[in-house]
NUBAPA-385005 format. One record per residue (C-alpha): residue number from 1; residue in one letter; x, y, z. Coordinates in nm, 3 decimals. Example, Ala and Ser with C-alpha at 12.3 -4.5 7.8 and 13.67 -1.06 7.14 Angstrom:
<pts>
n=1	res=A	px=1.230	py=-0.450	pz=0.780 $
n=2	res=S	px=1.367	py=-0.106	pz=0.714 $
</pts>
This chain:
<pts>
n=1	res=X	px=-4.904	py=6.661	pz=10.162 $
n=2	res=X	px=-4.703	py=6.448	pz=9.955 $
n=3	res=X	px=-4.749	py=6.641	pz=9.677 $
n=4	res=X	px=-4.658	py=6.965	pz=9.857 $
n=5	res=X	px=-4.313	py=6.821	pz=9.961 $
n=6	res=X	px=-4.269	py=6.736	pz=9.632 $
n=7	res=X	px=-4.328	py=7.080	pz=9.482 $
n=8	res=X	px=-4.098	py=7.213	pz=9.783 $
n=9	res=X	px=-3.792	py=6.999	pz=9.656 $
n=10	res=X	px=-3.852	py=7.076	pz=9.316 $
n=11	res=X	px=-3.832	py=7.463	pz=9.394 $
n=12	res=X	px=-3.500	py=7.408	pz=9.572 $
n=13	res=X	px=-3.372	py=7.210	pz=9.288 $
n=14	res=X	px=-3.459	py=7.464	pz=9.032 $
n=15	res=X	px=-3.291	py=7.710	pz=9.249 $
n=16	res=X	px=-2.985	py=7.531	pz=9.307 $
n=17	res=X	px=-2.958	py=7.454	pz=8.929 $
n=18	res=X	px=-3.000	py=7.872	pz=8.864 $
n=19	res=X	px=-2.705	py=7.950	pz=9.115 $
n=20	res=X	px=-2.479	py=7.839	pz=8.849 $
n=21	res=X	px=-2.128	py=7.653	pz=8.971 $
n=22	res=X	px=-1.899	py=7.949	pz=9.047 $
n=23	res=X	px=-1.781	py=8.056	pz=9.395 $
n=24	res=X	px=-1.842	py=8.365	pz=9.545 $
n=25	res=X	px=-1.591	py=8.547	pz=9.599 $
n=26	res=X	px=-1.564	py=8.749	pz=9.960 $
n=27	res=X	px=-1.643	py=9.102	pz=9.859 $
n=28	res=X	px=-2.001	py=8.907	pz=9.740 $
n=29	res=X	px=-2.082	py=8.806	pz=10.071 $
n=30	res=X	px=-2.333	py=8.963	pz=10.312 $
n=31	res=X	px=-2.140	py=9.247	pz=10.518 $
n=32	res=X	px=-2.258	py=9.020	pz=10.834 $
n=33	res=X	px=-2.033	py=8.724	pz=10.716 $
n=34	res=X	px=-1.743	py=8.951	pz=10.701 $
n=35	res=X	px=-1.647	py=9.023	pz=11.009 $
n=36	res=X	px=-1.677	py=8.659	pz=11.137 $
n=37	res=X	px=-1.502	py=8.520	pz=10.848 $
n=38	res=X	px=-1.176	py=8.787	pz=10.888 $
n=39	res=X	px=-1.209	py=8.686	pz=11.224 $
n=40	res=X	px=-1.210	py=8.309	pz=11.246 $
n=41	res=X	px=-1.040	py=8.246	pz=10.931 $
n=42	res=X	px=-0.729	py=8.443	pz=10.957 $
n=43	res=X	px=-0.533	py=8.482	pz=11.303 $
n=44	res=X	px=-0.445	py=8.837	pz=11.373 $
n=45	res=X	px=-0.033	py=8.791	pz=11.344 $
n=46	res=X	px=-0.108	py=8.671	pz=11.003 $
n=47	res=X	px=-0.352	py=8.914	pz=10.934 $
n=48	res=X	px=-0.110	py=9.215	pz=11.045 $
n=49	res=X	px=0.176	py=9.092	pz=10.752 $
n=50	res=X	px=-0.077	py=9.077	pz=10.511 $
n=51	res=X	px=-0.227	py=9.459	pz=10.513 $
n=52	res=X	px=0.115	py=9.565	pz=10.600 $
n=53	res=X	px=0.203	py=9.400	pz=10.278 $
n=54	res=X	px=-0.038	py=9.519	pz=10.030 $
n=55	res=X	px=0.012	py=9.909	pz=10.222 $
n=56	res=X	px=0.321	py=9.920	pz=10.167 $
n=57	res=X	px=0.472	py=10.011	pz=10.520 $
n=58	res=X	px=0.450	py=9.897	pz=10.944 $
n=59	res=X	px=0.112	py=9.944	pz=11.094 $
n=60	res=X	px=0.087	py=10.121	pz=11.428 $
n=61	res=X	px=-0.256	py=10.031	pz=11.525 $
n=62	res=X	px=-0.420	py=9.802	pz=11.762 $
n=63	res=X	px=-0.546	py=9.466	pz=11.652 $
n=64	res=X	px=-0.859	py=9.556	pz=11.680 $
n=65	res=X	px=-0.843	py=9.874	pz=11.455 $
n=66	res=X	px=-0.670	py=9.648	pz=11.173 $
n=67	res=X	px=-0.951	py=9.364	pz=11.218 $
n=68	res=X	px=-1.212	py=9.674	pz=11.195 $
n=69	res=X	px=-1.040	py=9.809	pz=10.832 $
n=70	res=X	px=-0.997	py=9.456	pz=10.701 $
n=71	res=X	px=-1.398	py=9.429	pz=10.757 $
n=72	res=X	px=-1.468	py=9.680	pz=10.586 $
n=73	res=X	px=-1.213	py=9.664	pz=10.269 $
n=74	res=X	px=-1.415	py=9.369	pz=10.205 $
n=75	res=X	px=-1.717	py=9.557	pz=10.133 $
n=76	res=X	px=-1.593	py=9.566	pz=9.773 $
n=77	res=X	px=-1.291	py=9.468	pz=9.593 $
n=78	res=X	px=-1.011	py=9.629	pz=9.739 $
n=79	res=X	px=-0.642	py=9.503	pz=9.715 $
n=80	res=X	px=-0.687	py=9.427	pz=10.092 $
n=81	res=X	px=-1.023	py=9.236	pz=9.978 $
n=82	res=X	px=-0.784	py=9.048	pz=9.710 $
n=83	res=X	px=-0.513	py=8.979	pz=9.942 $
n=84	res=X	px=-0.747	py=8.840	pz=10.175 $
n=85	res=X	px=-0.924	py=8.583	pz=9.898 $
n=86	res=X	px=-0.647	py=8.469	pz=9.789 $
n=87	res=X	px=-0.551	py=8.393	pz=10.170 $
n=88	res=X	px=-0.846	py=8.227	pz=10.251 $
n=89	res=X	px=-0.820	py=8.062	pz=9.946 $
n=90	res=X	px=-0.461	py=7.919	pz=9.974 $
n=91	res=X	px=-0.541	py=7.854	pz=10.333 $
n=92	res=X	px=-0.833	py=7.651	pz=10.327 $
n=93	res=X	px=-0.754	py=7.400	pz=9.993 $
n=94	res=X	px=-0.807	py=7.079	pz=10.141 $
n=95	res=X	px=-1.148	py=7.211	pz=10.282 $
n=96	res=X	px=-1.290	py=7.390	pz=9.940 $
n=97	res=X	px=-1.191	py=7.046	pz=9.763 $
n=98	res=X	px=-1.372	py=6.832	pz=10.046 $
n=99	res=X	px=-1.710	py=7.087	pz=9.962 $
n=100	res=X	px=-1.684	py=7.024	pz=9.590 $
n=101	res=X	px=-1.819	py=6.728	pz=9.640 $
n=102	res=X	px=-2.169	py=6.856	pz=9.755 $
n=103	res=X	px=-2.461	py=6.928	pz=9.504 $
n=104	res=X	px=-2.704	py=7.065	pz=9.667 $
n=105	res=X	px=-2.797	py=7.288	pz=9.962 $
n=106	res=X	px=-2.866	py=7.028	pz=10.207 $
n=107	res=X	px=-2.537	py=6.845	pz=10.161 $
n=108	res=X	px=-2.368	py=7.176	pz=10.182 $
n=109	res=X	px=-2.541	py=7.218	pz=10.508 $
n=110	res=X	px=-2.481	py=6.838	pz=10.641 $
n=111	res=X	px=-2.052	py=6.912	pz=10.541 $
n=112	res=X	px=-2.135	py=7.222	pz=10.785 $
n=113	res=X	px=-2.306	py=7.013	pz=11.053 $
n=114	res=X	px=-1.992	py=6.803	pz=11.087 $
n=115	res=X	px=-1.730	py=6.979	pz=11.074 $
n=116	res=X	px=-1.927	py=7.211	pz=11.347 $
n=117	res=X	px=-1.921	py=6.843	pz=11.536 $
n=118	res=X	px=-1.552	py=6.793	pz=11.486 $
n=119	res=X	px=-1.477	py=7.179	pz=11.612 $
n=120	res=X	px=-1.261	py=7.227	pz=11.260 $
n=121	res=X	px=-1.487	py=7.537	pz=11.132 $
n=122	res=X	px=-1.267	py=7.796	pz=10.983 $
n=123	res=X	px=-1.192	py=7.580	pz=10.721 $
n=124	res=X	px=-1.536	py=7.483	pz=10.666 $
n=125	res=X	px=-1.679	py=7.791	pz=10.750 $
n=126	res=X	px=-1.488	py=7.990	pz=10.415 $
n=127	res=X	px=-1.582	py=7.676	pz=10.197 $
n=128	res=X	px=-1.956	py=7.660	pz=10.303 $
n=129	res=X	px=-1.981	py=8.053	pz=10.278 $
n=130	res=X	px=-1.850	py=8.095	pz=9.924 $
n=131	res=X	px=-2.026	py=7.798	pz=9.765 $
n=132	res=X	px=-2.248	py=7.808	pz=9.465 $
n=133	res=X	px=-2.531	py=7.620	pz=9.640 $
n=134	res=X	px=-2.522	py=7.822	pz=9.990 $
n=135	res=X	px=-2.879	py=7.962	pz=10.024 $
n=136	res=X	px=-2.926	py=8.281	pz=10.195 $
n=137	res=X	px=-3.086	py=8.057	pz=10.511 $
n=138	res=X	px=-2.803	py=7.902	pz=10.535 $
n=139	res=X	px=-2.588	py=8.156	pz=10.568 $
n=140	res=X	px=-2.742	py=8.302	pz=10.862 $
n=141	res=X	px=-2.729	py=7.958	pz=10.967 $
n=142	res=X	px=-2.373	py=7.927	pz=10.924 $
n=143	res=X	px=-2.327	py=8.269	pz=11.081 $
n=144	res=X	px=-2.540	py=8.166	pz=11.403 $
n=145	res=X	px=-2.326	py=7.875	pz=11.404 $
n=146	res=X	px=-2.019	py=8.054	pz=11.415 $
n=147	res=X	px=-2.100	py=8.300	pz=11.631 $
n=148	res=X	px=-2.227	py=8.033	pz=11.946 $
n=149	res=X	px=-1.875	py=7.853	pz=11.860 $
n=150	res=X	px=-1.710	py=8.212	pz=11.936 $
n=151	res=X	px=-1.901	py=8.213	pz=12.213 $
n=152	res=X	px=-1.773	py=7.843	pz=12.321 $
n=153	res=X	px=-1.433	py=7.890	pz=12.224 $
n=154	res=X	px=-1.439	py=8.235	pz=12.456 $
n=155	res=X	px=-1.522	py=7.995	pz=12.734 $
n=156	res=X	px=-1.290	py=7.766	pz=12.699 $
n=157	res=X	px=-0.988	py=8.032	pz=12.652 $
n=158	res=X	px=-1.097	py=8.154	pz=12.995 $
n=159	res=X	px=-1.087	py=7.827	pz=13.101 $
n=160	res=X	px=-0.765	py=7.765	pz=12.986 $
n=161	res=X	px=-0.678	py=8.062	pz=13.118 $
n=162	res=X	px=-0.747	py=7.987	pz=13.468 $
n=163	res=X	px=-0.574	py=7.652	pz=13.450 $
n=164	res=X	px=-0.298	py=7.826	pz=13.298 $
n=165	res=X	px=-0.235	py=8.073	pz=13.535 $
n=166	res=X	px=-0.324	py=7.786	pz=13.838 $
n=167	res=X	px=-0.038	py=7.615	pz=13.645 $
n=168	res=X	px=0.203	py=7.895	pz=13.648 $
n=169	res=X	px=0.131	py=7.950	pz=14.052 $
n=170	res=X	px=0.178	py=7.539	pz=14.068 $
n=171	res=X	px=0.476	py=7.608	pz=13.849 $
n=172	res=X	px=0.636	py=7.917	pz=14.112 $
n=173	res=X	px=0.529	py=7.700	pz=14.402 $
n=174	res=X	px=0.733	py=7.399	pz=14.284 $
n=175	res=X	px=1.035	py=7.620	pz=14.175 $
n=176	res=X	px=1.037	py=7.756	pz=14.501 $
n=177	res=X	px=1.033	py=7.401	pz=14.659 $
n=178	res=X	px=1.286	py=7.320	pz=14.391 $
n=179	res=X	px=1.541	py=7.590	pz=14.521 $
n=180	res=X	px=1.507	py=7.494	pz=14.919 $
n=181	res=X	px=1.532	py=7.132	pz=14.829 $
n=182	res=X	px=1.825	py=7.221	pz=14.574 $
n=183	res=X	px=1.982	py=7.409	pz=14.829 $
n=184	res=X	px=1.928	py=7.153	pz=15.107 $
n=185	res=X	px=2.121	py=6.929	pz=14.843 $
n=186	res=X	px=2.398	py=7.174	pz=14.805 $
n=187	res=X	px=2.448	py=7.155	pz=15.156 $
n=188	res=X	px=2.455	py=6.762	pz=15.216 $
n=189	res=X	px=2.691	py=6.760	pz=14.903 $
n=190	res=X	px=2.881	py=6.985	pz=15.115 $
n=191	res=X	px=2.893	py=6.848	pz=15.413 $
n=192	res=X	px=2.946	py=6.506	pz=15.265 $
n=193	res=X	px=3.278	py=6.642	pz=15.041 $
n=194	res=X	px=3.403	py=6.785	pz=15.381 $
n=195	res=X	px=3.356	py=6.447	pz=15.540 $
n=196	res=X	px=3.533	py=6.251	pz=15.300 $
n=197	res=X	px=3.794	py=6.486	pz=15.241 $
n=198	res=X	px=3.834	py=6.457	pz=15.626 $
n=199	res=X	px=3.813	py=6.065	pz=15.593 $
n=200	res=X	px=4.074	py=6.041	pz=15.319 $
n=201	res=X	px=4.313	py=6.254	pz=15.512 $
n=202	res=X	px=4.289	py=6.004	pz=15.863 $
n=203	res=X	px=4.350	py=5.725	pz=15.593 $
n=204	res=X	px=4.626	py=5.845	pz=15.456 $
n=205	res=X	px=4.737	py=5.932	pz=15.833 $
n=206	res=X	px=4.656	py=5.568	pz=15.901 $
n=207	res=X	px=4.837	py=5.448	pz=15.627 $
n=208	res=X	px=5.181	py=5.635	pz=15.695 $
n=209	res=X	px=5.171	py=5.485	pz=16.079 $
n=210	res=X	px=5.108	py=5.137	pz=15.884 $
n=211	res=X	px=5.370	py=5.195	pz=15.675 $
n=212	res=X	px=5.617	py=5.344	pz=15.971 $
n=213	res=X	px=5.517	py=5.094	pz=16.211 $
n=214	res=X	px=5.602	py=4.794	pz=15.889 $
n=215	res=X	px=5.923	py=4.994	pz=15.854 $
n=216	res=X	px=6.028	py=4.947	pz=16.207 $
n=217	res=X	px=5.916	py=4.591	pz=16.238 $
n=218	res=X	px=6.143	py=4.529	pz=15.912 $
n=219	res=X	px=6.441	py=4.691	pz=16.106 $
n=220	res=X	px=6.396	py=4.532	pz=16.441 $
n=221	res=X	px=6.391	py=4.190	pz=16.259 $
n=222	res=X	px=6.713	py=4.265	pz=16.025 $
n=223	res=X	px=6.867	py=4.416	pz=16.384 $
n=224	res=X	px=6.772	py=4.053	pz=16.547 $
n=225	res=X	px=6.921	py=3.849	pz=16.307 $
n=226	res=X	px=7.281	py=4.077	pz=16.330 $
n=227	res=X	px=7.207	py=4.035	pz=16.710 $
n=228	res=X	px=7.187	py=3.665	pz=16.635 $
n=229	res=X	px=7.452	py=3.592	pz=16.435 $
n=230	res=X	px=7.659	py=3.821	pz=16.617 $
n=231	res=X	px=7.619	py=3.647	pz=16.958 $
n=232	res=X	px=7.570	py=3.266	pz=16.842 $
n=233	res=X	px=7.370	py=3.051	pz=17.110 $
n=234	res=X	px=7.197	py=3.334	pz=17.233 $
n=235	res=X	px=6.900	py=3.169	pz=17.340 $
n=236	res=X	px=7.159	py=2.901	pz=17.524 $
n=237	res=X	px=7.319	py=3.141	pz=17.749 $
n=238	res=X	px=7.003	py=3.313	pz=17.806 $
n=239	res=X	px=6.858	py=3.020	pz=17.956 $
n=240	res=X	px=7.189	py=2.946	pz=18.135 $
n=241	res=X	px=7.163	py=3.306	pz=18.238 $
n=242	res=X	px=6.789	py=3.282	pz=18.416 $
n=243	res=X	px=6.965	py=2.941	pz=18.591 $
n=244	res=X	px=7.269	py=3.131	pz=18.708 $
n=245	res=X	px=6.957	py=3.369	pz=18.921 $
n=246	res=X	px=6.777	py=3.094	pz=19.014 $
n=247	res=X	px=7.077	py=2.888	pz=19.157 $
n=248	res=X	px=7.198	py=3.252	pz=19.342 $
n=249	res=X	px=6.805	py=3.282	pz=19.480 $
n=250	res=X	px=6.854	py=2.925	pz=19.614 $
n=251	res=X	px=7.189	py=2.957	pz=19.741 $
n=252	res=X	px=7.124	py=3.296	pz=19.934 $
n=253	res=X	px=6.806	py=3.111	pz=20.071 $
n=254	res=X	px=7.065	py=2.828	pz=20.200 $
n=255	res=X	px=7.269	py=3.075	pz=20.357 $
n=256	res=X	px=6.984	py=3.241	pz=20.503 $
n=257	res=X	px=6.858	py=2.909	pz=20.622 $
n=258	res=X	px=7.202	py=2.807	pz=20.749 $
n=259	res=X	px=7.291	py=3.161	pz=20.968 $
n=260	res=X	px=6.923	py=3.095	pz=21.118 $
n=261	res=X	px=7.003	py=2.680	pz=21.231 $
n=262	res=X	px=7.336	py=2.839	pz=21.325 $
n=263	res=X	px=7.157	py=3.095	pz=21.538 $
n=264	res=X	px=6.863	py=2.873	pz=21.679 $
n=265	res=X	px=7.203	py=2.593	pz=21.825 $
n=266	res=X	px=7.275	py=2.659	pz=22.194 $
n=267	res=X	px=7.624	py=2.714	pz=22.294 $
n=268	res=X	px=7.813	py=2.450	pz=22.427 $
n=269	res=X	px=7.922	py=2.469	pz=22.832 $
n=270	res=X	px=8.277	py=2.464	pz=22.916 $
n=271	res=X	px=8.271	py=2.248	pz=23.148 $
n=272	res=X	px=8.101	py=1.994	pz=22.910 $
n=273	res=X	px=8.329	py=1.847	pz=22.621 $
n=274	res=X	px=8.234	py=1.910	pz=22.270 $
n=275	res=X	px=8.025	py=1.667	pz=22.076 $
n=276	res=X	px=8.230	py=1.479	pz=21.841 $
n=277	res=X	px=8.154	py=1.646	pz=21.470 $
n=278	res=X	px=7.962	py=1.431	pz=21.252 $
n=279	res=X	px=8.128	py=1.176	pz=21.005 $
n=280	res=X	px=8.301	py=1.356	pz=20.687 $
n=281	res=X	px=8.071	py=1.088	pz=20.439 $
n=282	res=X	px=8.319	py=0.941	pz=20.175 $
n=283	res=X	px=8.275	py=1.081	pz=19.814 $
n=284	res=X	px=8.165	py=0.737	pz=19.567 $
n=285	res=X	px=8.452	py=0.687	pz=19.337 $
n=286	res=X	px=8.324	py=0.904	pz=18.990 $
n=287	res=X	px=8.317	py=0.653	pz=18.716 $
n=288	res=X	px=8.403	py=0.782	pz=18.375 $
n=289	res=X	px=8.138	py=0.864	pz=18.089 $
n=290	res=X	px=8.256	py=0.803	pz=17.761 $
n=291	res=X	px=8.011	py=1.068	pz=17.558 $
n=292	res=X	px=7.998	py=1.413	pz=17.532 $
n=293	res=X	px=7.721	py=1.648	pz=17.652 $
n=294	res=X	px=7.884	py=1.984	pz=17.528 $
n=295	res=X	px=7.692	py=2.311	pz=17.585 $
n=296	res=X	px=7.345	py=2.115	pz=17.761 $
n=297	res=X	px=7.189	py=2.123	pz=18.065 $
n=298	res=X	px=7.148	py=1.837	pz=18.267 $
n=299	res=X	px=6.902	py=1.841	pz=18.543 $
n=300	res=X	px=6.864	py=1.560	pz=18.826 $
n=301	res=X	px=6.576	py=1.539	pz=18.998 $
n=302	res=X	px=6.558	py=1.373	pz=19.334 $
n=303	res=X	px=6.886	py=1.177	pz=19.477 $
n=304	res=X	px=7.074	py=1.165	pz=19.801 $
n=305	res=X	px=7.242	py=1.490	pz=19.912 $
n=306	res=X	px=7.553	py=1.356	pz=19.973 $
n=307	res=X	px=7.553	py=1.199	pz=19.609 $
n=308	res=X	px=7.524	py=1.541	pz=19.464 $
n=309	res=X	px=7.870	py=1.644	pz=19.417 $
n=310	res=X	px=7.936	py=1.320	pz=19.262 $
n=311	res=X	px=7.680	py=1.384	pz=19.020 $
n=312	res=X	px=7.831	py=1.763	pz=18.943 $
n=313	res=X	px=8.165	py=1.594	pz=18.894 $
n=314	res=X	px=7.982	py=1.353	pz=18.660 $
n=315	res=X	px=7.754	py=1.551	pz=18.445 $
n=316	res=X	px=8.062	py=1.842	pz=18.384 $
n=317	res=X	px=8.304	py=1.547	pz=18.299 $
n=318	res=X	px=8.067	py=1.509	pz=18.024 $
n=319	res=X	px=8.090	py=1.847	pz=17.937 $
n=320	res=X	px=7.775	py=1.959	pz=18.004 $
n=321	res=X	px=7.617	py=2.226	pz=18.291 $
n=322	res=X	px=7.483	py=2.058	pz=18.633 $
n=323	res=X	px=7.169	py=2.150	pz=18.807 $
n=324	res=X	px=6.986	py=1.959	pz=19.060 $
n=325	res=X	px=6.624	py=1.937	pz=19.240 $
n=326	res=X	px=6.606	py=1.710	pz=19.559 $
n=327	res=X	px=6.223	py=1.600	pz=19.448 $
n=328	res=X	px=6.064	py=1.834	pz=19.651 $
n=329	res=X	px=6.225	py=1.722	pz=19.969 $
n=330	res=X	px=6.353	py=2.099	pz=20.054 $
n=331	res=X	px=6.357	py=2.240	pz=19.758 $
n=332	res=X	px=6.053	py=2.439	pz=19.695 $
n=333	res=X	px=5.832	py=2.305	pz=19.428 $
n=334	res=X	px=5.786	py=2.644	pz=19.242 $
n=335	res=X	px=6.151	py=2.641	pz=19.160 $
n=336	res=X	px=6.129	py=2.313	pz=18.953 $
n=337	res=X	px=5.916	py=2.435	pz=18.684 $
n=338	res=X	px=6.163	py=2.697	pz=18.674 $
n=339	res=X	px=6.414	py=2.428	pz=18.638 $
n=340	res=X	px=6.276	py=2.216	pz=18.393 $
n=341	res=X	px=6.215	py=2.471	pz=18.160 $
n=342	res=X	px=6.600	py=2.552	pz=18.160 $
n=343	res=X	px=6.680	py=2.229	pz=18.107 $
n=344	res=X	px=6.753	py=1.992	pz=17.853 $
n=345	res=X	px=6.803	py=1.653	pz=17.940 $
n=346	res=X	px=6.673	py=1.552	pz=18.276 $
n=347	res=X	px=6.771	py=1.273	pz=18.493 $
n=348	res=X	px=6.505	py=1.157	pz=18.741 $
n=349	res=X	px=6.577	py=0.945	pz=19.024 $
n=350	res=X	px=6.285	py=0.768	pz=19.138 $
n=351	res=X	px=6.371	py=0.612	pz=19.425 $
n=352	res=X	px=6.444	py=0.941	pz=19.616 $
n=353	res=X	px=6.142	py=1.195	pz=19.495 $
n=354	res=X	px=5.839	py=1.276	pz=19.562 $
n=355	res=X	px=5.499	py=1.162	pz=19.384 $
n=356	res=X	px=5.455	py=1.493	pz=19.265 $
n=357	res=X	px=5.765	py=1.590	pz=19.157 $
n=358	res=X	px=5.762	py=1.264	pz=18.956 $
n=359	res=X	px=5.442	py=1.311	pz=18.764 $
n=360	res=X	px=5.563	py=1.693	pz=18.678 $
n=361	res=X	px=5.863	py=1.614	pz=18.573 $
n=362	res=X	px=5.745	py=1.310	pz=18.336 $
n=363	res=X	px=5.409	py=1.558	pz=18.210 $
n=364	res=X	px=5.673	py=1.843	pz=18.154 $
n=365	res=X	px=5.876	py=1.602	pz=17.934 $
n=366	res=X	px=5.586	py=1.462	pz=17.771 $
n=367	res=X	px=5.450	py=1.781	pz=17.693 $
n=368	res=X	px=5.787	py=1.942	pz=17.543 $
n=369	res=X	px=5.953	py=1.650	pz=17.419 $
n=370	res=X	px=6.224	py=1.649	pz=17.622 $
n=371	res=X	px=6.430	py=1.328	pz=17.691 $
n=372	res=X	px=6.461	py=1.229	pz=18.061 $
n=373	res=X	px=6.608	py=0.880	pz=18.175 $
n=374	res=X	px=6.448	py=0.779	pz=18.512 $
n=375	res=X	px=6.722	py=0.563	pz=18.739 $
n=376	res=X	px=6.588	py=0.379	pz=19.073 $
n=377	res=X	px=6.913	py=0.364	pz=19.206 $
n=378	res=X	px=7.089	py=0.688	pz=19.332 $
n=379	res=X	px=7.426	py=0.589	pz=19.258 $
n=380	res=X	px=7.728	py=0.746	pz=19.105 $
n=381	res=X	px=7.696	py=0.431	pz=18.847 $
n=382	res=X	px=7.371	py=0.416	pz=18.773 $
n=383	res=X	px=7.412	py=0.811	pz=18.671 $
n=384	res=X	px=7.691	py=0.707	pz=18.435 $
n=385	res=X	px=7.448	py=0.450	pz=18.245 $
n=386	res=X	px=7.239	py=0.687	pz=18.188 $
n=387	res=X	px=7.411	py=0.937	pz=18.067 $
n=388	res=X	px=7.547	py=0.648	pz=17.851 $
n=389	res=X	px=7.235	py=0.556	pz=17.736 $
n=390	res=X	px=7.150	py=0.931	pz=17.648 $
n=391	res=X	px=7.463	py=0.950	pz=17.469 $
n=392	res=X	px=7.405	py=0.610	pz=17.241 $
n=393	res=X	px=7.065	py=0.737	pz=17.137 $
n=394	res=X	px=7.238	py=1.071	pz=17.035 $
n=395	res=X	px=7.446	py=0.867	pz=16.810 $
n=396	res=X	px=7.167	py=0.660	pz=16.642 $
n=397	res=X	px=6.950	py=0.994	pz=16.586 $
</pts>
């Protein structure tokens, strides 16, 4: 057996060794390796230029007619033959060099095998055809090989094909999603410019009425000040004003009171004498006030009635504007918030007011910081110190 083997690998050698070391050149080959080798090896743009080239003018045949002709120029050397070995040739360089390197049949055949394994087999397929130690076995080989890989590749084109035209439906479907969404954009980019534009134009609006309303505030305030220092001590004879009402409210109520007692008194018989008419009271002598109360309202709270012109004659000798409060005796309570608030300087008499009116008017005076000088005695003279007193601390501050 061993020896049989033996002889077997000597028989290939010696026929390897008689092939010589030339290539063969395409017209050589088998007429079966043609038409797979025009077909794999050259792509049929390429293969168009190049018998449009060596004829000399356009071609106006099908691809398959001009695959068909190249086959069978290669029967023999033809210029179409040449132009196509030299193609092939050029081509396929790096994989002619990489099949140099094989000596014998079976490493021809094993340079096949792998580059059948790595799918590159154009390449190999021209180099493995045309070289010296390519046996007639293993061209058929070769040519069986080629034509299953046909076969394969067909497959996988029609694969390809069917995911490429699932792609382009994919593709149209998303387009069409593209547009509505697109347009849906459009629209909110729309209808958002509209609201902004609307937006801008209420601010603007807004900021015109800001601006008029800032305008008018400015003017009022420069027309306040002319006001003010056109009429000096406005606030003064406004509050002297609202006192002025509120002493013409309480003097209509007196006179109201006064027609009604007048009213309500039965009339006297004739027969009967007259009762005698009650005591004139005698005024207190008005001492003097040495100080000055110019332009301020004095308000006395509580004190006998008939002391109350005295006081008048005392306060305005000062030179200052009289208004009283019995205390809440008669007067009515409301009024001497009313009163306080117009004053400023009050004079409390404690020994003829009530509790109330004595803890409002001390928390009114707390609260605003008003002076008020509280006298127990409601005399003429006690007034006088007082107002004395009021008048010393005027001259200190």
């Amino acid at each position: 057996m061993c020896d049989n083997e033996a002889l077997h690998d000597a028989g290939h050698a010696c026929s390897d060794a008689a092939r010589g070391s030339r290539r063969r050149r395409v017209w050589e080959l088998s007429h079966a390796c043609h038409c797979p080798l025009v077909g794999v090896g050259l792509p049929l743009n390429l293969l168009r230029k190049l018998v449009e080239k060596v004829t000399g003018g356009k071609l106006l045949h099908g691809d398959y007619d001009i695959h068909v002709g190249a086959v069978s120029e290669c029967l023999s050397r033809t210029p179409i033959a040449d132009a196509i070995q030299k193609e092939l040739e050029r081509r396929y360089a790096p994989a002619i060099q990489r099949f140099r390197s094989a000596k014998t049949s079976a490493e021809v055949n094993a340079l096949w095998d792998a580059a059948v394994a790595a799918g590159d087999v154009a390449g190999a397929f021209w180099a493995g055809l045309t070289h010296p130690r390519c046996t007639t076995e293993l061209e058929e080989q070769m040519c069986r090989d080629i034509h299953m890989v046909q076969h394969q590749a067909g497959a996988c084109a029609r694969a390809d094909m069917n995911r490429f035209n699932a792609l382009l439906a994919d593709n149209a479907r998303l387009e069409r999603d593209m547009a509505r969404l697109q347009e849906r954009c459009n629209g909110l980019l729309k209808e958002k410019s509209e609201q902004a534009e609307r937006r801008e134009v209420l601010l603007m609006h807004a900021r015109a009425v800001a601006i008029g309303k800032d305008t008018e505030i400015h003017n009022l305030r420069i027309e306040l000040a002319q006001l003010r220092a056109e009429v000096p001590e406005l606030e003064t004879r406004q509050r002297l004003a609202n006192r002025v009402e509120q002493m013409e409210a309480r003097e209509q109520a007196l006179r109201a009171q006064l027609a009604e007692l007048k009213a309500a008194r039965p009339t006297p018989v004739q027969d009967e004498a007259p009762e005698a008419a009650p005591p004139v009271p005698v005024l207190q002598e008005v001492p003097e006030v040495p100080v000055r109360l110019v332009e301020r309202n004095v308000l006395c709270v509580g004190g006998r009635s008939a002391n109350v012109p005295v006081y008048r004659t005392l306060v305005e000798r000062a030179g200052a504007q009289f208004a009283h409060h019995d205390g809440g005796l008669e007067d009515s309570s409301s009024l001497l918030d009313a009163s306080l608030a117009a004053a400023d300087l009050v004079i409390c008499q404690t020994g003829c007011i009530s509790h109330s009116a004595y803890w409002r008017v001390k928390d009114h005076c707390k609260r605003t910081g008003k002076r008020c000088v509280f006298i127990d005695n409601p005399s003429a003279s006690s007034l006088a110190r007082g107002l004395q007193e009021v008048g010393e601390a005027a001259l200190q501050g």
